[in-house]
N, C-alpha and C positions, 0 to 999 in steps of 0.2 A: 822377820815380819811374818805375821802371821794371817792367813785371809780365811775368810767364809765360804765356799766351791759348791754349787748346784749345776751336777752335770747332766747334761743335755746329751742323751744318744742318739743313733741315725739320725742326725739334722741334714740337711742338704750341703750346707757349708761347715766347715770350723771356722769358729769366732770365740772372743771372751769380751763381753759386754761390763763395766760396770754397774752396776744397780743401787751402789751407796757406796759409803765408806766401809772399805774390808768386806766387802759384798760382793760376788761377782758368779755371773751364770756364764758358762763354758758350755757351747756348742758342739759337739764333737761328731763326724759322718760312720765314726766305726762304732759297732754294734759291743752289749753291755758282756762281751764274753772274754774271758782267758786274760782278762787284764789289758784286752785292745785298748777301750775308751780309757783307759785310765793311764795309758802310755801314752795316746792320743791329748788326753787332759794336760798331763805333764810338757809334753811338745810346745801346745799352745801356750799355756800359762808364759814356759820358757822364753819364746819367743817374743811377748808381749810386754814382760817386765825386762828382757835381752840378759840375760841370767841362762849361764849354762844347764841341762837336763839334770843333774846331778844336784842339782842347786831347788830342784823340786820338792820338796818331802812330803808324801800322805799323810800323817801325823793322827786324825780317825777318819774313818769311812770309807774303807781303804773300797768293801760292797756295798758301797752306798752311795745315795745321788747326790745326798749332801756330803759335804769333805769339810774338814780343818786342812788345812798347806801352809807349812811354812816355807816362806820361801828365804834362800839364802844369799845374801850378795847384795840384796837389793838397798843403794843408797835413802832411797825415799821412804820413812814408813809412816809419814801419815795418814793412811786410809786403812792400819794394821786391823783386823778384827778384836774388836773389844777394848779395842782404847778409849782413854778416858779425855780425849781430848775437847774441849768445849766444842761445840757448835756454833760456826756463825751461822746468823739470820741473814737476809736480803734484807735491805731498807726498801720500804716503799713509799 
């Protein structure tokens, strides 16, 4: 499965928020150097989809706030980024 990563440095907390389908902003408290946040990034992710560290991959952006992630393991992929899966609407 593959997602969309806009990571958030020195935040007060780590969290990873969805914001849509394969869409998702990562909070992270350590600062953007030596590959902290991006260890940091991978922890959380980990934790969130319960997917071992290893099971994380930068795939691009690896110095960047935006990221591709595949992640590996994960049962569920429908929120992968960039599928083509229809849209449901709300009725109103």
């Amino acid at each position: 499965m593959k997602i969309a990563v806009k990571v958030k440095t020195n935040a007060r907390t780590g969290t990873v928020t969805e914001l849509g389908p394969g869409n998702y902003l990562v909070s992270v408290r350590e600062p953007a150097r030596e590959g902290r946040a991006n260890m940091a990034a991978r922890r959380l992710l980990a934790e969130y989809f319960r997917v071992p560290k290893a099971g994380i991959v930068i795939i691009v952006g690896e110095k960047s706030r935006q990221k591709i992630i595949e992640i590996i393991g994960v049962k569920n992929n429908n929120h992968e980024y960039g599928s083509s899966t229809p849209q449901h609407k709300k009725r109103t």
